[in-house]
N, C-alpha and C positions, 0 to 999 in steps of 0.2 A: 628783621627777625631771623632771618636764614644763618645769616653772618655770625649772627649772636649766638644764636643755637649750637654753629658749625666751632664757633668758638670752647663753646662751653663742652660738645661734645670729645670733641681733639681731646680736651686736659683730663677726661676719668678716661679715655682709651689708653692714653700713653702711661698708665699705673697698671701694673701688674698685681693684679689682685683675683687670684685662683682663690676657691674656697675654701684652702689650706693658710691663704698666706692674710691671717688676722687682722698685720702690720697694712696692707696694701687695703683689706675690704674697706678697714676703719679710715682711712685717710679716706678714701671715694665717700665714704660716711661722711666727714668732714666737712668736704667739699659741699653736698647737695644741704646738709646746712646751714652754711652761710650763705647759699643762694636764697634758702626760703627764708633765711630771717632778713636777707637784705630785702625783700618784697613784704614784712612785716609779720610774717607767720609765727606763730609758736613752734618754737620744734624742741627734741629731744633724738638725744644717742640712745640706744635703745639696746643693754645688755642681755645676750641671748645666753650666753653662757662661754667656756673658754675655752671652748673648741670653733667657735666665729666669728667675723669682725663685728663691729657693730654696725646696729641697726638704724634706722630714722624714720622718728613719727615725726610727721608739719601738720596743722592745722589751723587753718583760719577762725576756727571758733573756738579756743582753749577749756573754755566752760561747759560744751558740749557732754553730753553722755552718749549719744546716738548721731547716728551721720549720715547723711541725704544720699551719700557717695565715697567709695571707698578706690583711691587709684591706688593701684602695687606695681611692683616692678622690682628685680634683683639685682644686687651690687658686686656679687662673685662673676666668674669668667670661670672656664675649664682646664686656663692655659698657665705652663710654668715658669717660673721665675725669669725673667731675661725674656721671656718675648716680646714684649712693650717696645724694648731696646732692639729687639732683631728687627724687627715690622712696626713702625710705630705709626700712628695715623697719618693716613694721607688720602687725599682728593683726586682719580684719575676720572677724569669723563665726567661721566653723572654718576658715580658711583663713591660712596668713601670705604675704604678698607681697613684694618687693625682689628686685633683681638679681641674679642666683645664689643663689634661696635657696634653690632647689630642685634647680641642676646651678648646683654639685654639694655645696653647702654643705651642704646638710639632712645628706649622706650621711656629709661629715668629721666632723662634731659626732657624728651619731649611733655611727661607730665607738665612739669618744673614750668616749662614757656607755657604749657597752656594755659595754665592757672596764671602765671606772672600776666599773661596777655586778657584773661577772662575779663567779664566786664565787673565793674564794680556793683552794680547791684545783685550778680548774682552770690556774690560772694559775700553780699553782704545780707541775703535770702538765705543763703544756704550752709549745712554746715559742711563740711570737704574733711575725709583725713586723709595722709598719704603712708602710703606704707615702703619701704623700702628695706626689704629682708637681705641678710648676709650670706646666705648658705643654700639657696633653689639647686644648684648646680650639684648637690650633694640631698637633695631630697628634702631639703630645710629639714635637717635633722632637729639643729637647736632652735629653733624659730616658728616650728608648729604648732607650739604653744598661744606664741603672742599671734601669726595668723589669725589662727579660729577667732582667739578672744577681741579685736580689732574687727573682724568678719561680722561676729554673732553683734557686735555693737551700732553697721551697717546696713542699711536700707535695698544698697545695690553694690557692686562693685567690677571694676577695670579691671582687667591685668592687663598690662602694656607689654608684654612679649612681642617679640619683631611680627609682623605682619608678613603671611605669607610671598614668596617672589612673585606670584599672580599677582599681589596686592590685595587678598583676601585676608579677611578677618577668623577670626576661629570661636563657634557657634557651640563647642562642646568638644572634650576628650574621654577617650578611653581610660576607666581604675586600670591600676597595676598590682602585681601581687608576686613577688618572686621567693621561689622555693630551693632550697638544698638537701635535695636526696642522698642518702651517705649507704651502700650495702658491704659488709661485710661476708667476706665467705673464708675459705679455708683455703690457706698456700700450699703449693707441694710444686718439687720438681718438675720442669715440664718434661724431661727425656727419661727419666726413672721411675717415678709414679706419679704422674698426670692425673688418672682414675680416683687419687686418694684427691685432690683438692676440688675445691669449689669456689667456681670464678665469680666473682663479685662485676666483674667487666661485664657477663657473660647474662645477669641479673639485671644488670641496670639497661641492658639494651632490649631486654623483654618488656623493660618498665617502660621505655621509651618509647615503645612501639602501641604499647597500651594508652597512657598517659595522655598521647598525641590526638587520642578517639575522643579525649573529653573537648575539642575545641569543635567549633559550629562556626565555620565563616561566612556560609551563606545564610544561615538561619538565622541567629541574637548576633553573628559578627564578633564571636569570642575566638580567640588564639591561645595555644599553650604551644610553646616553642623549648624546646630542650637545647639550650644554646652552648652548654658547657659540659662537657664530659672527660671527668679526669680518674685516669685506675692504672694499676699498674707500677712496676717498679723495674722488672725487666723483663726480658721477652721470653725468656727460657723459665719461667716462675708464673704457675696458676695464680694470676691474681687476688688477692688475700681481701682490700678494698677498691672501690671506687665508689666516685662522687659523680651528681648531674647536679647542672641549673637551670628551675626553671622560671620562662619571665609568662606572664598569663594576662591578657588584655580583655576587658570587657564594656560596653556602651550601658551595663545598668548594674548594680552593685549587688543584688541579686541573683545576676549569672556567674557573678567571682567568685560569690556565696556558695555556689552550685558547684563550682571547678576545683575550690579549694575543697569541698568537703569530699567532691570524687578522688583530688588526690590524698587525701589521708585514708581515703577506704582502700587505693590501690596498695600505700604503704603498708598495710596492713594482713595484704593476702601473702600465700606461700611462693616465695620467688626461687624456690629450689631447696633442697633436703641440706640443711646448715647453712643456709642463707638469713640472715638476721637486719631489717632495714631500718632505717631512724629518715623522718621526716620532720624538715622545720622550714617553718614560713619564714623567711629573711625582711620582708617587709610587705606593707600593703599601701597604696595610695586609693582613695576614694575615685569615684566616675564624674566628672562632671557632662549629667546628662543637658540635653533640653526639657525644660518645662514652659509651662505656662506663663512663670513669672520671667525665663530667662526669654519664653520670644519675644515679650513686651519689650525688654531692654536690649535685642536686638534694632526690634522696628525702630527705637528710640535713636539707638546711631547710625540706624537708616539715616533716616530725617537730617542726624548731626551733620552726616558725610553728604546727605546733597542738599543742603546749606554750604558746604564748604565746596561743592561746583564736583563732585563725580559721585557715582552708585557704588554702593558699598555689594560687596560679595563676599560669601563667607563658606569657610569648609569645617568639616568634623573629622577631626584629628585623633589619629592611635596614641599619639605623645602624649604625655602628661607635664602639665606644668603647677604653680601654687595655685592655679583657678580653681584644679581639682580638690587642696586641702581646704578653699576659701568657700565651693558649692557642698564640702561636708559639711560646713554650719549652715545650712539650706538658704543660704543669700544666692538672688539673681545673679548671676557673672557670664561675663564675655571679657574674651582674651584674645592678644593680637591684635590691638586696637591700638598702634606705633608704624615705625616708616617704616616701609617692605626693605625686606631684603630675600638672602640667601647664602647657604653654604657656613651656617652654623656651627661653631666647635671645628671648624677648619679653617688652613689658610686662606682659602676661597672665599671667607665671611665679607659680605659688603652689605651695604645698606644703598636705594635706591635715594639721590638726592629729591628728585619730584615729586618724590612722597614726604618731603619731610612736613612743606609748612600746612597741606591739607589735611596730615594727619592730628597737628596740634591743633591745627582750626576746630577738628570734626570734636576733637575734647572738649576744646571750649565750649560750642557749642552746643553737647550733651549739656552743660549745665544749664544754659537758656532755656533749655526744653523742659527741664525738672519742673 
C-alpha cells in the first residue's frame, strides 16, 4: 500500500495548482476521480463558480440523502506557477518533500486508500461522502456554499489536514474575524503649518492601543492583533489617511461576537477634532469548538488509531481550517486526522513517511467502529 499511496501522491504534488491556477486545481480534480471511480464510486466535478478549480464529490452510496461520514480535504496549494518544476516530489530519509505535499495533499491521497482499502462490509453498512474543495487556501471563498450543504447532510465528519509534526491530531480551532480600519484626517505641511492638519497615522495608533485592550489571552484566550498599518505619503506631509488590519482569534463564537461589536463601538468614538473613521469586517470564519458531540468522535479515533498500533494525541489550534466552516453547520468534526508533517506554505513542507500507512489504517478503521 505504501508504494501505491507514495505513487499516487508524487503525481498531484508535481501539478502546480495554487488557488488562482483553475487549470492546475481541476486537473488534481481529475485525477482523484478516476481513482474513486476505478474503486467503483460515484463521483462528480463539482462547480464552485469561476473563480476555482473544480471540486469532487465520490460516494459509495449514490442514492444516499444523508451520510454516516463525511471526509474533506483540499486540492489548492499556496504556491506559484513553476514550483512543481523548481522542487518537484521527492523521497529523502523518511521524510517526502514538494509543494503541498503535506497541506493538504498527503491528506486527499490518504482518504482515497483508506476507503479503497476499507473493508467491504463497511462500505457496504455505511453511507461515506468525500468532499474535496478547490479554494481552503483562499478561505473557500467559492465553495462555502457546497461545504455547509454536504456538512448539514452529514452525521460526522474528517478533515484530513496534515497532522501536526508531534503527530498530533487537532481536537478544535480558533473563529477568525479580520477588520480594516481606514482614518481620515487633514493634510498640511509639516514645516509651514503642521498645527493646521490632522494626522490620521497619529489616530490609528491611539486606536491601536485601545483596540489591543479588547483581547483576553489568559481569560476566553481571544487575541486582536493590529498586523498591518499603512498612512502616509511622505514624511514632510501631516498625514491626510491611514489604514490598520485587524486579524481577531476566538475558542467560542460568542467572544468574536464580543470583540467585533467592541470594535465597531471603538470605531465610533472621537479620535481627534476632524478625525472621521470607517470600520469594515473583511471576513469572518466560525470557531470550531469542542463539544459533546465532537469528544465522542474524538474518543472514536482514539480507538481507530490504537487499532492501527499507537495512541492518538491531539492539540487545539489558533489556525483555522474548513473544519471551522463544516462545525458552523453544527456537525461533530475533527481535523488533522492524515500523515504528520511540518513546515507548511514553505520550502521546509515534508510529510513524515511512518505516519503514512497508520494513518490510513486509523481511517479505515473509524468506519468499523461506526
Amino acid at each position: 500500500m505504501l508504494e501505491a499511496y507514495l505513487k499516487d501522491l508524487a503525481e498531484v504534488v508535481n501539478i502546480d495548482c495554487g488557488s488562482a491556477n483553475v487549470e492546475g486545481v481541476t486537473k488534481v480534480a481529475h485525477i482523484m476521480k478516476a481513482h474513486f471511480d476505478s474503486i467503483g464510486w460515484h463521483t462528480e466535478l463539482v462547480d464552485v463558480g469561476p473563480k476555482a478549480g473544480k471540486g469532487v464529490f465520490a460516494t459509495n452510496k449514490p442514492e444516499a440523502t444523508t451520510y454516516d461520514i463525511m471526509f474533506n480535504a483540499h486540492l489548492d496549494t499556496v504556491f506559484p506557477e513553476g514550483e512543481a518544476e523548481r522542487r518537484p516530489f521527492k523521497i529523502e530519509g523518511d521524510r517526502v518533500y514538494g509543494p503541498g505535499c503535506g497541506d493538504c495533499k498527503a491528506g486527499v491521497i490518504a482518504i482515497f486508500h483508506a476507503l479503497k482499502n476499507a473493508r467491504p462490509e463497511d462500505l457496504e453498512r455505511l453511507a461515506i461522502a468525500v468532499v474535496y474543495n478547490p479554494d481552503e487556501e483562499v478561505s473557500s471563498l467559492s465553495s462555502r456554499p457546497w461545504l455547509r450543504e454536504m456538512a448539514s447532510k452529514s452525521r460526522r465528519a474528517i478533515v484530513c489536514e496534515p497532522g501536526r509534526a508531534s503527530g498530533a491530531f487537532v481536537r478544535s480551532r480558533k473563529g477568525r474575524s479580520v477588520w480594516d480600519i481606514t482614518f481620515h484626517g487633514v493634510a498640511a505641511h509639516a514645516g509651514n503649518n503642521p498645527q493646521d492638519g490632522r494626522s490620521a497615522i497619529l489616530a490609528a495608533s491611539r486606536f491601536t492601543i485601545e483596540v489591543s485592550k479588547l483581547a483576553d489571552y489568559e481569560g476566553k484566550g481571544t487575541s486582536v492583533t493590529v498586523g498591518v498599518i499603512q498612512g502616509g505619503t511622505v514624511c514632510n506631509t501631516v498625514p491626510e489617511k491611514c489604514t490598520i488590519k485587524i486579524d481577531t482569534r476566538c475558542w467560542k463564537d460568542e467572544d468574536g461576537r464580543e470583540i467585533d461589536a467592541g470594535i465597531e463601538n471603538l470605531a465610533k468614538q472621537n479620535w481627534g477634532d476632524g478625525i472621521t473613521c470607517e470600520a469594515r469586517r473583511v471576513s469572518t470564519s466560525p470557531a470550531m469548538p469542542v463539544t459533546e458531540a465532537s469528544k465522542e468522535l474524538v474518543e472514536l479515533v482514539n480507538r481507530a488509531a490504537k487499532a492501527a498500533g499507537y495512541d492518538a494525541s491531539w492539540v487545539d489550534a489558533g489556525g483555522g481550517s474548513d473544519a471551522n466552516r463544516i462545525a458552523e453547520a453544527g456537525v461533530p468534526v475533527v481535523d488533522g486526522v492524515a500523515p504528520a508533517g511540518a513546515g507548511f506554505h514553505s520550502e521546509r513542507e515534508y510529510v513524515e513517511v511512518k505516519t503514512i500507512e497508520n494513518r490510513i489504517a486509523t481511517l479505515s478503521n473509524v468506519l468499523s467502529l461506526l
